[in-house]
C-alpha positions, 0 to 999 in steps of 0.5 A, spaced: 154 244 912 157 248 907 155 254 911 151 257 904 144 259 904 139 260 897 133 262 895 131 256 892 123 256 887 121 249 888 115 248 881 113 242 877 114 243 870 109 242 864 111 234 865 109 234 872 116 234 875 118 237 880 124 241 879 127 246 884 131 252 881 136 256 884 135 264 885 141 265 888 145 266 894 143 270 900 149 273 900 149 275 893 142 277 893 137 281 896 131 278 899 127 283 894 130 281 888 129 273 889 122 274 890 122 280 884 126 274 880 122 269 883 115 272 880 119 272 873 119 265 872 112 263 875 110 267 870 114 264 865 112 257 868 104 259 867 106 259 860 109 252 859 117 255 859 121 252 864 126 256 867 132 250 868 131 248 861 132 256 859 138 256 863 141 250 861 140 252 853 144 258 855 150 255 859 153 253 852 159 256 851 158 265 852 165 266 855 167 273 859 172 274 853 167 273 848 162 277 851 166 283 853 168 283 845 159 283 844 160 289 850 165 293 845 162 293 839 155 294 841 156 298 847 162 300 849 165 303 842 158 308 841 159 314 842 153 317 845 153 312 851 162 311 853 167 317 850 172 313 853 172 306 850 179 305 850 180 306 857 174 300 858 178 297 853 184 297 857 182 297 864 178 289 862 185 287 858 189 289 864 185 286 869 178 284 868 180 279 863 185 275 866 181 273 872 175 272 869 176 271 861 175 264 861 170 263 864 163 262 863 158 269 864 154 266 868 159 262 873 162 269 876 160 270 883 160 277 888 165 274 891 169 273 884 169 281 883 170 283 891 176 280 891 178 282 884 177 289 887 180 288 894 187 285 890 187 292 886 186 296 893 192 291 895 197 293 891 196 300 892 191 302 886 185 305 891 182 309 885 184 303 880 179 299 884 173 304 884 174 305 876 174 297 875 168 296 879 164 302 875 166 298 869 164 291 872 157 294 874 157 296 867 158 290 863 154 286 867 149 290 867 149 290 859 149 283 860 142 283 863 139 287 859 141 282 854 138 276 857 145 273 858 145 273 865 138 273 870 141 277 876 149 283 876 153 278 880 156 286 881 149 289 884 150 293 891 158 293 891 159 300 894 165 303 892 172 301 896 174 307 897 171 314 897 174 319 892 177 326 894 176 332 890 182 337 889 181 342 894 184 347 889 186 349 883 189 355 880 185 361 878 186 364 871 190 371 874 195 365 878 195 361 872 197 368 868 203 369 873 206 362 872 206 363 864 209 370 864 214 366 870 215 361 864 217 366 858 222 369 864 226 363 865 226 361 858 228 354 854 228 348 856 224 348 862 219 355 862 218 351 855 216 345 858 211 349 864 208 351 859 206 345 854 204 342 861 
């Protein structure tokens, strides 16, 4: 009725009782995955581990705030894998956080982040948008890799918008003849030119 469909792993677990896990939405996931994901945890089951008491153990307190600061320490802030941490930083505190910092890591959907990177997109910031959904793939990607969630709830969301490269920037011989320009027109604003 709901007009949601899922991809559902219907088992019985090590005392015989049947359990139905879900996989995750058609709309979030591509039949592929499921089945991927699917053949994981049959095989899990084969060895007497049950998915749904796995997932349930997990759901115990791991806020979006809290593992954005794990994500920092441990990912962000080295400098072989992101020079530019601090713009991280400032891109989750100014947007990110405050739409999904309270919330559990696992409860933030597709849907949750497109309409995060549409409202970016809304108010003007086209390449704002893009830049947080990069950082959004990301952090959720280091999350899987942790084992924190099964599936990216960012994977597969193309870019909003399509970035243009400058078409030209000044040879060395132009950029030669705006700085003798500088000198010529002097104090404040040759100095100014220049320091630009």
């Amino acid at each position: 009725p709901s007009g949601k469909k899922s991809y559902i792993l219907s088992y019985r677990n090590s005392k015989q009782q049947k359990r139905f896990l879900t996989l995750g939405q058609t709309n979030q996931i591509a039949l592929d995955t499921a089945r991927d994901v699917a053949r994981v945890r049959l095989a899990e089951i084969i060895n007497k581990i049950d998915p749904i008491e796995v997932r349930n153990k997990k759901r115990t307190g791991r806020l979006v705030n809290a593992v954005f600061v794990d994500f920092l320490e441990k990912y962000s802030k080295d400098k072989n894998k992101n020079r530019t941490w601090t713009e991280t930083e400032r891109l989750f505190k100014r947007d990110i956080l405050p739409v999904f910092g309270n919330r559990l890591i696992q409860d933030v959907s597709k849907q949750d982040i497109i309409k995060l990177v549409d409202d970016v997109v809304e108010r003007g910031s086209k390449i704002m948008a893009n830049r947080i959904l990069a950082n959004l793939k990301r952090f959720f990607g280091w999350c899987v890799e942790r084992d924190l969630i099964e599936i990216s709830p960012a994977e597969k969301i193309v870019k909003p918008c399509i970035e243009k490269s400058r078409d030209r920037v000044l040879s060395y011989k132009e950029v030669g003849k705006v700085w003798n320009a500088c000198d010529k027109e002097g104090y404040p604003y040759g100095h100014l030119v220049k320091f630009l």
